[in-house]
C-alpha positions in Angstrom: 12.1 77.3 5.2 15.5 77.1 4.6 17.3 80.6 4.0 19.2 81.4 0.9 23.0 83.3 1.5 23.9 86.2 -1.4 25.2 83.3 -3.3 21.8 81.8 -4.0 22.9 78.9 -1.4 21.1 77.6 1.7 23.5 77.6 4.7 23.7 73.7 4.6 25.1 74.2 0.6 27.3 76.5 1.7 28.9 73.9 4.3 28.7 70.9 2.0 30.9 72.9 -0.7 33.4 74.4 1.5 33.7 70.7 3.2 34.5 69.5 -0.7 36.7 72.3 -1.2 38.5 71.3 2.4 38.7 67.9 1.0 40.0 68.5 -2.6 42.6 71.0 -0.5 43.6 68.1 1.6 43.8 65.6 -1.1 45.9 68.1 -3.5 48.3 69.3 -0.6 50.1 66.1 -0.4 50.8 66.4 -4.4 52.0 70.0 -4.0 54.6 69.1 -1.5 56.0 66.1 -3.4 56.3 68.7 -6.7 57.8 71.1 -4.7 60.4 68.1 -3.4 60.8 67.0 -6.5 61.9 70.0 -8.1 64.5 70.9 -4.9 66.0 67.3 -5.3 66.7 68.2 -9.0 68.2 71.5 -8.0 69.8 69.6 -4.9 71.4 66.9 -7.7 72.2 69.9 -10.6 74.4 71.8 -7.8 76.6 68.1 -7.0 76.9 67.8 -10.7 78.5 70.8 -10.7 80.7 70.0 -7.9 81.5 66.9 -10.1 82.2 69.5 -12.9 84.3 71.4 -10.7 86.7 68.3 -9.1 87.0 67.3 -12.6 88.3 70.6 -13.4 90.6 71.1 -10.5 92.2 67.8 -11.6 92.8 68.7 -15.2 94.5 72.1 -14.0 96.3 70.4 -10.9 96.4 66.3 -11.6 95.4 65.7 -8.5 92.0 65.9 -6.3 92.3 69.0 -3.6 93.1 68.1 -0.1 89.9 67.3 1.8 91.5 69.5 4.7 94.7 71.3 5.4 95.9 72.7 8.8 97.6 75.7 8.5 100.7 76.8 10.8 98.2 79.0 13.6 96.2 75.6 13.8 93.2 76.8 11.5 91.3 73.6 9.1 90.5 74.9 5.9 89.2 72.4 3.3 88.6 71.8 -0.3 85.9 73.8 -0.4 88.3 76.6 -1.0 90.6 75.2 -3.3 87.3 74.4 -5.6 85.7 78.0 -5.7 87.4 79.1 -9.2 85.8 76.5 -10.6 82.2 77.2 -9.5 82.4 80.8 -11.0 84.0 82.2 -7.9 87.5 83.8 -8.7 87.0 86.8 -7.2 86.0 85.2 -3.7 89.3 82.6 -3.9 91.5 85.6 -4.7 90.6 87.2 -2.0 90.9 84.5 0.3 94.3 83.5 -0.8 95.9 87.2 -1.1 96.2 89.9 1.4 93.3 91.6 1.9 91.6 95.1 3.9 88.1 95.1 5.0 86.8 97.6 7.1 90.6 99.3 7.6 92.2 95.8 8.6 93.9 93.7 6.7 94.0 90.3 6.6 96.7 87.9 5.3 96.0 85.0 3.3 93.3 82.6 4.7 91.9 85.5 7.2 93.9 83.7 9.8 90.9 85.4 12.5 88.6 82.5 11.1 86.1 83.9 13.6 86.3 87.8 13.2 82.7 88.7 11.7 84.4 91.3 9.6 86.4 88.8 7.6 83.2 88.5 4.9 84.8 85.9 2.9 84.0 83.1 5.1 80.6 84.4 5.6 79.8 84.3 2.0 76.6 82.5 0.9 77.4 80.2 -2.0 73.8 78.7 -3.2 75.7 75.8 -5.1 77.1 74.6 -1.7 73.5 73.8 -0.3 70.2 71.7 -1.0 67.1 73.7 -1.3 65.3 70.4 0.4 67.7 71.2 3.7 66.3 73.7 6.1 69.1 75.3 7.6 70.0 75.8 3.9 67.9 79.4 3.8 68.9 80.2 7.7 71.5 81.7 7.0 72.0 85.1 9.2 74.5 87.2 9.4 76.1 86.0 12.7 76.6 82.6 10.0 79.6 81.7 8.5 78.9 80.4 4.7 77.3 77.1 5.1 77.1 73.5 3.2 75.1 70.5 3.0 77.8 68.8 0.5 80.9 66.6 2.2 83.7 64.8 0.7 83.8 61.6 1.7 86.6 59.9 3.3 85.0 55.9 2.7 84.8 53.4 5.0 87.2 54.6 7.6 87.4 57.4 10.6 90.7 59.9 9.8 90.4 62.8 11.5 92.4 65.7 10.6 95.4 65.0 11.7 95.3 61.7 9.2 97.1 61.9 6.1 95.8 58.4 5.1 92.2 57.4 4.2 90.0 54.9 2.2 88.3 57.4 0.1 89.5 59.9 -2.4 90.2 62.7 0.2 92.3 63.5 2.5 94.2 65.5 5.2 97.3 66.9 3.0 97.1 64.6 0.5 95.9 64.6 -2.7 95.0 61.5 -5.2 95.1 61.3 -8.9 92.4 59.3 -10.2 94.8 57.1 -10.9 95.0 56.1 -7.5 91.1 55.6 -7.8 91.8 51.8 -8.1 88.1 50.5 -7.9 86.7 52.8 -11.0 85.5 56.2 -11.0 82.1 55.0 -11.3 82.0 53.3 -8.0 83.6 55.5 -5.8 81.8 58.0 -4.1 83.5 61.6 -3.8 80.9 63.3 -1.9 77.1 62.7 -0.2 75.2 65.2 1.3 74.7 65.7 5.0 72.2 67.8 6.8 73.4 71.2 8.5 73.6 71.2 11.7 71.6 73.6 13.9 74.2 74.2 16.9 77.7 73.5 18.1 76.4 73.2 21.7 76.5 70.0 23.4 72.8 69.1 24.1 71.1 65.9 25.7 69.2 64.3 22.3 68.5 66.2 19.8 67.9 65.4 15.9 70.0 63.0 14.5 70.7 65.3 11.2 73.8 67.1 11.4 74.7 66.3 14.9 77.1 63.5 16.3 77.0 61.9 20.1 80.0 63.0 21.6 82.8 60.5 24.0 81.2 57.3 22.7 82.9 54.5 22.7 81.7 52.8 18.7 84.8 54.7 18.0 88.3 54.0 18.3 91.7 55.3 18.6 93.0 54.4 15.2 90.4 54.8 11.4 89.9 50.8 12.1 88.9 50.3 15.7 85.4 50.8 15.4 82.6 48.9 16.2 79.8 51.2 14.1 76.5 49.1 15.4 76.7 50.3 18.9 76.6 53.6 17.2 73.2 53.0 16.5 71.7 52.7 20.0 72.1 55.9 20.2 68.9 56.3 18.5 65.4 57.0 19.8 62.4 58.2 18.1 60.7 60.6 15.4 64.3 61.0 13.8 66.0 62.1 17.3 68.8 61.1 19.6 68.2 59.5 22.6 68.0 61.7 25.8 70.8 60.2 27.4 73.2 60.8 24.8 75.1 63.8 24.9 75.4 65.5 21.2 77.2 68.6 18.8 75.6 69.5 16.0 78.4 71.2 13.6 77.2 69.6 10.5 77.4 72.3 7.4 77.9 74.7 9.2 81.0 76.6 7.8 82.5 75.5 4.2 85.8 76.8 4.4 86.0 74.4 7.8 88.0 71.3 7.1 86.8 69.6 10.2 85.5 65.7 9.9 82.4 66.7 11.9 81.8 69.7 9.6 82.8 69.2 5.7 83.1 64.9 5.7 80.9 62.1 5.7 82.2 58.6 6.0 80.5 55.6 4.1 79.9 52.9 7.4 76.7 53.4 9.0 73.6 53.7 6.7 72.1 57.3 5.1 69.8 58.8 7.6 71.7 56.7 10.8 73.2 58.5 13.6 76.9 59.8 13.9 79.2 59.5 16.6 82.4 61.3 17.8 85.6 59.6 19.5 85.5 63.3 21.7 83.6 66.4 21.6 86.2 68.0 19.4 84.4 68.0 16.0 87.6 67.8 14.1 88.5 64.2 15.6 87.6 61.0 14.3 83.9 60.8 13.7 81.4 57.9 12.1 79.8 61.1 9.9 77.1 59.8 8.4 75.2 61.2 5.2 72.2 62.4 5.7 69.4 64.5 4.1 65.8 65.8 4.2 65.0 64.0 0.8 62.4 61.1 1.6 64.2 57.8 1.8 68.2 58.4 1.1 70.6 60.9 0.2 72.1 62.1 -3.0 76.0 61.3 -3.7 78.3 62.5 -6.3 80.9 59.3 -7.9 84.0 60.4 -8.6 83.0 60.1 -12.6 81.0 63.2 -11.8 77.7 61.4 -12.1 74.9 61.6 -9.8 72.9 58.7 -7.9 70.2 58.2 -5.0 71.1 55.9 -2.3 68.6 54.9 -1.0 68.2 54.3 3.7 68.5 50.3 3.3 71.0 50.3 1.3 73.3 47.0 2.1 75.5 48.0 5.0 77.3 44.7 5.7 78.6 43.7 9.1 78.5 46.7 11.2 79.5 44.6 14.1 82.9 44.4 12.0 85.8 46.9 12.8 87.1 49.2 9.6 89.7 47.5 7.7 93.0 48.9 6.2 93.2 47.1 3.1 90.9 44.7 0.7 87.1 44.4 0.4 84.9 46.9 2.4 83.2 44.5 5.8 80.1 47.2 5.3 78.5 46.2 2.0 77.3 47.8 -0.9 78.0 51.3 1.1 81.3 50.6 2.1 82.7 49.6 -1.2 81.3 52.5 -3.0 83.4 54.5 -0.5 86.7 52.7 -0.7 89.0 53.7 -3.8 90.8 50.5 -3.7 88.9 47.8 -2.1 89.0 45.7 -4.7 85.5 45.4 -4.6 82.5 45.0 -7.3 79.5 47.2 -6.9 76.0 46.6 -8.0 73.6 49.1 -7.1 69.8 47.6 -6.9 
Protein backbone atom coordinates (compact mmCIF):
# COMPACT_ATOMS: atom_id res chain seq x y z
CA UNK A 1 0.00 0.00 0.00
CA UNK A 2 1.70 2.90 -1.10
CA UNK A 3 1.37 5.99 1.38
CA UNK A 4 -0.01 9.26 0.26
CA UNK A 5 2.26 12.77 1.47
CA UNK A 6 -0.12 16.03 2.47
CA UNK A 7 0.04 16.72 -1.16
CA UNK A 8 -2.15 13.83 -2.22
CA UNK A 9 1.20 12.24 -3.67
CA UNK A 10 2.78 8.84 -3.05
CA UNK A 11 6.48 9.25 -2.17
CA UNK A 12 7.57 7.80 -5.61
CA UNK A 13 5.29 10.96 -7.24
CA UNK A 14 6.86 13.06 -5.14
CA UNK A 15 10.48 12.01 -6.52
CA UNK A 16 9.44 11.69 -10.16
CA UNK A 17 8.23 15.56 -10.06
CA UNK A 18 11.00 17.04 -8.20
CA UNK A 19 13.42 14.86 -10.71
CA UNK A 20 11.29 16.84 -13.67
CA UNK A 21 11.56 19.99 -11.90
CA UNK A 22 15.57 19.26 -11.41
CA UNK A 23 15.57 18.62 -15.10
CA UNK A 24 13.53 21.58 -16.47
CA UNK A 25 16.01 23.70 -13.82
CA UNK A 26 18.90 22.19 -15.52
CA UNK A 27 17.74 22.54 -18.98
CA UNK A 28 16.56 26.45 -18.32
CA UNK A 29 19.86 27.40 -16.40
CA UNK A 30 21.98 27.37 -19.33
CA UNK A 31 19.30 29.97 -21.12
CA UNK A 32 19.39 32.18 -17.98
CA UNK A 33 23.08 32.64 -18.10
CA UNK A 34 23.27 33.32 -21.83
CA UNK A 35 20.31 36.18 -21.19
CA UNK A 36 22.05 37.45 -18.46
CA UNK A 37 25.49 37.57 -20.95
CA UNK A 38 23.62 38.88 -23.40
CA UNK A 39 22.33 41.80 -21.77
CA UNK A 40 26.07 42.64 -19.96
CA UNK A 41 27.62 42.48 -23.59
CA UNK A 42 25.04 45.17 -24.58
CA UNK A 43 25.82 47.19 -21.57
CA UNK A 44 29.65 46.14 -22.10
CA UNK A 45 29.21 47.61 -26.02
CA UNK A 46 26.75 50.80 -24.92
CA UNK A 47 29.66 52.06 -22.42
CA UNK A 48 32.57 51.77 -25.66
CA UNK A 49 30.16 53.65 -27.67
CA UNK A 50 30.18 56.16 -25.31
CA UNK A 51 33.92 56.17 -25.11
CA UNK A 52 33.56 56.53 -29.01
CA UNK A 53 31.17 59.52 -28.16
CA UNK A 54 33.58 60.93 -25.88
CA UNK A 55 37.10 60.68 -28.27
CA UNK A 56 34.93 62.20 -30.82
CA UNK A 57 34.27 64.97 -28.59
CA UNK A 58 37.63 65.51 -27.21
CA UNK A 59 38.74 65.90 -30.87
CA UNK A 60 36.16 68.43 -31.93
CA UNK A 61 37.22 70.61 -28.70
CA UNK A 62 41.08 69.83 -29.07
CA UNK A 63 41.67 68.54 -32.97
CA UNK A 64 43.48 66.01 -31.88
CA UNK A 65 43.06 62.45 -30.11
CA UNK A 66 44.47 62.66 -26.22
CA UNK A 67 47.82 61.24 -25.50
CA UNK A 68 47.48 57.54 -24.68
CA UNK A 69 49.96 58.28 -21.74
CA UNK A 70 52.05 61.18 -20.45
CA UNK A 71 54.89 61.12 -17.91
CA UNK A 72 54.93 63.81 -15.80
CA UNK A 73 58.17 65.57 -14.30
CA UNK A 74 58.18 63.15 -10.67
CA UNK A 75 58.06 60.10 -13.12
CA UNK A 76 54.18 59.47 -12.58
CA UNK A 77 52.06 57.81 -16.10
CA UNK A 78 48.91 59.22 -16.34
CA UNK A 79 46.80 58.35 -19.46
CA UNK A 80 43.89 59.36 -21.48
CA UNK A 81 41.66 58.21 -19.36
CA UNK A 82 41.91 61.55 -17.66
CA UNK A 83 41.96 63.80 -20.35
CA UNK A 84 38.48 62.03 -21.49
CA UNK A 85 36.42 62.38 -18.10
CA UNK A 86 34.62 65.79 -19.13
CA UNK A 87 33.26 64.10 -21.70
CA UNK A 88 31.68 61.18 -19.96
CA UNK A 89 29.76 63.49 -17.56
CA UNK A 90 32.64 63.86 -15.17
CA UNK A 91 33.71 67.60 -14.80
CA UNK A 92 33.76 67.74 -11.44
CA UNK A 93 36.18 64.69 -11.03
CA UNK A 94 38.75 66.23 -13.99
CA UNK A 95 38.65 69.55 -12.15
CA UNK A 96 39.70 68.22 -9.29
CA UNK A 97 42.36 66.22 -10.63
CA UNK A 98 43.82 68.92 -12.71
CA UNK A 99 43.61 71.89 -9.95
CA UNK A 100 44.95 72.01 -6.47
CA UNK A 101 43.05 70.30 -4.21
CA UNK A 102 42.57 69.49 0.02
CA UNK A 103 41.32 66.29 1.24
CA UNK A 104 41.39 65.36 4.61
CA UNK A 105 43.61 68.76 5.58
CA UNK A 106 46.26 68.00 2.72
CA UNK A 107 46.46 69.33 -0.27
CA UNK A 108 47.38 68.09 -3.33
CA UNK A 109 48.67 69.79 -6.49
CA UNK A 110 47.53 68.95 -9.80
CA UNK A 111 47.58 65.15 -10.74
CA UNK A 112 47.83 64.15 -6.81
CA UNK A 113 51.46 63.63 -7.54
CA UNK A 114 51.25 60.78 -4.26
CA UNK A 115 49.51 58.50 -6.96
CA UNK A 116 49.53 55.97 -4.12
CA UNK A 117 48.28 57.88 -1.00
CA UNK A 118 44.73 56.18 -0.21
CA UNK A 119 43.50 59.56 0.74
CA UNK A 120 43.87 61.08 -2.69
CA UNK A 121 40.05 59.78 -3.60
CA UNK A 122 40.17 60.88 -7.14
CA UNK A 123 42.10 58.04 -8.37
CA UNK A 124 40.03 55.67 -6.39
CA UNK A 125 36.89 56.84 -7.99
CA UNK A 126 34.64 54.06 -9.49
CA UNK A 127 33.51 55.08 -12.98
CA UNK A 128 30.84 52.25 -14.18
CA UNK A 129 31.42 53.42 -17.93
CA UNK A 130 35.16 52.40 -17.61
CA UNK A 131 34.12 48.59 -16.99
CA UNK A 132 32.22 45.54 -18.56
CA UNK A 133 29.52 44.04 -16.40
CA UNK A 134 30.67 40.52 -18.07
CA UNK A 135 34.34 41.13 -16.31
CA UNK A 136 34.63 39.87 -12.80
CA UNK A 137 37.03 42.06 -11.28
CA UNK A 138 34.69 44.74 -12.68
CA UNK A 139 32.32 44.65 -9.24
CA UNK A 140 35.67 43.94 -6.85
CA UNK A 141 36.32 46.84 -6.40
CA UNK A 142 37.31 47.66 -2.54
CA UNK A 143 38.42 50.43 -1.08
CA UNK A 144 42.17 49.57 -0.87
CA UNK A 145 41.39 49.74 -5.23
CA UNK A 146 42.34 52.40 -7.19
CA UNK A 147 39.42 53.15 -9.92
CA UNK A 148 39.64 50.26 -12.36
CA UNK A 149 39.10 49.58 -16.36
CA UNK A 150 38.48 46.91 -18.67
CA UNK A 151 38.68 49.45 -21.75
CA UNK A 152 42.44 50.06 -23.48
CA UNK A 153 43.53 52.18 -26.22
CA UNK A 154 45.22 50.46 -28.51
CA UNK A 155 48.60 51.13 -29.84
CA UNK A 156 48.28 48.53 -33.25
CA UNK A 157 50.55 46.23 -34.33
CA UNK A 158 53.57 47.34 -32.55
CA UNK A 159 55.20 47.21 -28.75
CA UNK A 160 55.93 51.23 -27.58
CA UNK A 161 56.26 51.39 -24.23
CA UNK A 162 55.99 54.60 -22.49
CA UNK A 163 58.81 56.07 -23.14
CA UNK A 164 57.79 55.81 -27.16
CA UNK A 165 56.53 58.77 -28.76
CA UNK A 166 55.93 56.72 -31.98
CA UNK A 167 53.31 54.04 -32.59
CA UNK A 168 51.15 52.16 -35.32
CA UNK A 169 47.88 52.90 -33.73
CA UNK A 170 46.03 56.12 -33.01
CA UNK A 171 47.65 56.57 -29.47
CA UNK A 172 50.48 57.40 -28.14
CA UNK A 173 53.11 58.48 -25.55
CA UNK A 174 52.96 62.52 -25.90
CA UNK A 175 51.60 62.50 -28.97
CA UNK A 176 48.50 63.20 -30.22
CA UNK A 177 46.85 62.33 -33.96
CA UNK A 178 44.30 64.09 -35.85
CA UNK A 179 42.19 61.77 -37.65
CA UNK A 180 43.65 63.06 -40.34
CA UNK A 181 46.58 61.18 -39.69
CA UNK A 182 44.17 58.09 -39.54
CA UNK A 183 45.40 57.21 -43.07
CA UNK A 184 43.57 53.69 -43.44
CA UNK A 185 39.87 55.09 -42.57
CA UNK A 186 38.18 55.53 -39.45
CA UNK A 187 36.27 52.62 -39.93
CA UNK A 188 39.13 50.23 -39.95
CA UNK A 189 41.17 51.31 -37.29
CA UNK A 190 40.63 50.12 -33.96
CA UNK A 191 40.89 52.90 -31.05
CA UNK A 192 40.35 50.66 -28.23
CA UNK A 193 39.42 46.64 -27.20
CA UNK A 194 38.69 45.48 -24.06
CA UNK A 195 41.04 43.65 -21.81
CA UNK A 196 40.29 41.66 -18.65
CA UNK A 197 41.34 43.20 -15.15
CA UNK A 198 43.92 41.88 -13.68
CA UNK A 199 43.69 40.26 -10.26
CA UNK A 200 47.33 41.14 -8.82
CA UNK A 201 50.56 42.88 -9.53
CA UNK A 202 52.54 40.04 -7.91
CA UNK A 203 54.72 37.97 -9.87
CA UNK A 204 53.25 34.43 -9.68
CA UNK A 205 54.29 31.02 -11.38
CA UNK A 206 51.03 30.51 -13.98
CA UNK A 207 48.19 32.00 -13.40
CA UNK A 208 45.12 33.04 -15.74
CA UNK A 209 46.02 34.29 -18.86
CA UNK A 210 43.39 37.39 -18.49
CA UNK A 211 44.90 40.47 -17.49
CA UNK A 212 48.23 39.12 -16.71
CA UNK A 213 51.54 39.09 -18.90
CA UNK A 214 54.73 36.56 -18.58
CA UNK A 215 57.42 38.63 -17.40
CA UNK A 216 61.54 38.59 -19.08
CA UNK A 217 60.50 36.63 -22.14
CA UNK A 218 62.25 36.75 -24.88
CA UNK A 219 59.02 37.02 -27.95
CA UNK A 220 59.84 40.59 -27.21
CA UNK A 221 62.37 42.80 -28.29
CA UNK A 222 64.32 45.80 -27.63
CA UNK A 223 62.83 48.13 -30.22
CA UNK A 224 58.24 48.08 -31.20
CA UNK A 225 59.57 45.73 -34.26
CA UNK A 226 61.80 42.98 -32.84
CA UNK A 227 59.29 40.61 -31.85
CA UNK A 228 58.69 37.27 -32.66
CA UNK A 229 54.80 37.06 -31.07
CA UNK A 230 54.40 33.06 -31.75
CA UNK A 231 56.76 32.02 -29.11
CA UNK A 232 54.55 34.12 -27.01
CA UNK A 233 52.19 31.60 -27.22
CA UNK A 234 53.90 28.67 -25.59
CA UNK A 235 53.46 30.20 -22.72
CA UNK A 236 50.16 28.71 -22.64
CA UNK A 237 48.81 25.69 -20.76
CA UNK A 238 45.37 24.65 -19.98
CA UNK A 239 41.70 25.63 -18.81
CA UNK A 240 42.54 29.37 -19.83
CA UNK A 241 45.87 29.47 -17.61
CA UNK A 242 49.59 30.13 -17.89
CA UNK A 243 51.92 27.60 -17.88
CA UNK A 244 53.58 26.79 -14.34
CA UNK A 245 56.91 27.56 -15.45
CA UNK A 246 56.23 30.87 -16.57
CA UNK A 247 56.67 33.63 -14.32
CA UNK A 248 53.65 36.26 -14.62
CA UNK A 249 52.11 40.15 -13.37
CA UNK A 250 48.73 40.62 -13.58
CA UNK A 251 48.23 44.67 -13.77
CA UNK A 252 45.68 44.53 -16.37
CA UNK A 253 42.67 47.30 -15.48
CA UNK A 254 43.70 47.90 -12.64
CA UNK A 255 44.01 51.67 -12.25
CA UNK A 256 42.50 54.09 -15.12
CA UNK A 257 44.38 57.09 -14.47
CA UNK A 258 47.63 54.60 -15.10
CA UNK A 259 49.20 55.21 -18.42
CA UNK A 260 51.25 52.01 -18.25
CA UNK A 261 51.28 49.53 -21.51
CA UNK A 262 50.63 46.60 -19.18
CA UNK A 263 47.76 48.57 -17.47
CA UNK A 264 45.51 50.96 -19.93
CA UNK A 265 46.92 49.39 -23.70
CA UNK A 266 46.28 46.52 -25.76
CA UNK A 267 48.23 45.99 -28.86
CA UNK A 268 46.65 44.27 -32.03
CA UNK A 269 49.41 41.03 -32.75
CA UNK A 270 48.51 38.01 -31.01
CA UNK A 271 44.83 36.84 -31.22
CA UNK A 272 41.84 38.02 -28.59
CA UNK A 273 41.84 35.69 -25.69
CA UNK A 274 45.97 34.76 -26.43
CA UNK A 275 48.47 35.33 -23.78
CA UNK A 276 50.59 38.53 -23.20
CA UNK A 277 54.11 38.92 -22.67
CA UNK A 278 56.50 41.56 -21.11
CA UNK A 279 60.16 42.48 -22.39
CA UNK A 280 60.69 42.97 -18.16
CA UNK A 281 58.66 42.87 -15.17
CA UNK A 282 58.21 46.57 -15.30
CA UNK A 283 54.49 46.77 -16.51
CA UNK A 284 55.11 50.09 -18.18
CA UNK A 285 57.78 48.56 -20.76
CA UNK A 286 57.08 47.11 -23.95
CA UNK A 287 54.50 44.49 -23.73
CA UNK A 288 52.53 42.14 -26.48
CA UNK A 289 49.05 43.26 -24.49
CA UNK A 290 46.62 41.35 -25.80
CA UNK A 291 42.74 41.98 -25.69
CA UNK A 292 40.92 39.97 -23.85
CA UNK A 293 37.47 39.36 -22.29
CA UNK A 294 34.97 37.18 -20.41
CA UNK A 295 32.47 37.40 -23.35
CA UNK A 296 32.26 33.82 -25.06
CA UNK A 297 34.35 33.72 -28.14
CA UNK A 298 36.10 37.36 -28.67
CA UNK A 299 36.25 40.70 -27.37
CA UNK A 300 34.40 43.89 -28.11
CA UNK A 301 36.54 46.85 -29.88
CA UNK A 302 35.63 50.43 -30.48
CA UNK A 303 36.91 51.85 -34.42
CA UNK A 304 37.97 55.04 -34.45
CA UNK A 305 34.49 56.01 -36.36
CA UNK A 306 33.05 55.42 -32.91
CA UNK A 307 31.26 52.27 -34.00
CA UNK A 308 31.23 49.08 -32.18
CA UNK A 309 32.11 45.43 -33.47
CA UNK A 310 32.85 41.72 -32.02
CA UNK A 311 36.02 40.16 -33.03
CA UNK A 312 35.75 37.18 -32.79
CA UNK A 313 39.22 34.40 -31.09
CA UNK A 314 40.16 33.13 -34.80
CA UNK A 315 40.13 36.01 -36.13
CA UNK A 316 43.08 36.06 -39.06
CA UNK A 317 46.23 36.74 -37.27
CA UNK A 318 48.73 36.41 -40.21
CA UNK A 319 52.43 35.40 -39.69
CA UNK A 320 53.07 35.58 -36.13
CA UNK A 321 56.46 34.05 -36.79
CA UNK A 322 56.94 37.66 -38.51
CA UNK A 323 58.72 40.55 -36.54
CA UNK A 324 56.49 44.03 -36.27
CA UNK A 325 57.08 46.22 -39.05
CA UNK A 326 57.56 50.03 -39.22
CA UNK A 327 55.82 50.94 -42.28
CA UNK A 328 53.33 49.36 -45.00
CA UNK A 329 50.83 46.38 -44.72
CA UNK A 330 50.31 44.85 -41.16
CA UNK A 331 52.49 40.84 -41.41
CA UNK A 332 49.55 39.85 -38.68
CA UNK A 333 46.37 39.77 -40.74
CA UNK A 334 43.02 40.93 -40.50
CA UNK A 335 43.98 41.96 -36.70
CA UNK A 336 46.95 43.72 -37.49
CA UNK A 337 45.60 45.95 -40.09
CA UNK A 338 42.57 46.97 -38.18
CA UNK A 339 45.21 48.22 -35.71
CA UNK A 340 47.58 50.11 -37.93
CA UNK A 341 46.39 53.79 -38.94
CA UNK A 342 48.42 53.78 -42.01
CA UNK A 343 49.15 50.39 -43.20
CA UNK A 344 47.86 50.88 -46.31
CA UNK A 345 45.86 47.95 -45.83
CA UNK A 346 42.15 46.76 -46.90
CA UNK A 347 40.07 45.18 -44.20
CA UNK A 348 37.25 42.78 -44.55
CA UNK A 349 35.81 41.57 -41.56
CA UNK A 350 34.01 37.92 -42.10
Amino acid sequence: MSHRSKTGFTLVELLVVIAIIGVLVGLLLPAVQAAREAARRMSCSNNMKQLGLALHNYHDTHNSLPFWSYQSPDNIVYSSFIAILPFIEQQALYDQITSATTINGVTYPPYGIYTFDSDYTPWYTHIPGYVCPSDPGSGNNQGADQGRNSYCFSLGDWTPDRHDTSTRGPFARRKAFNFSAILDGLSNTIAMGERGIGDSTSTISGGRIKGRFVVSHTSVGSSPTANNPITCLATVGTSGMYKTTFQTRGPGGIAWRNGSTGVTSINTILPPNGPSCNRESDFGMRILTTASSYHPGGVMALKCDGSVTFITDSIDTGDLSSPSVAQGPSPYGIWGALGSKDGSEVVTLP
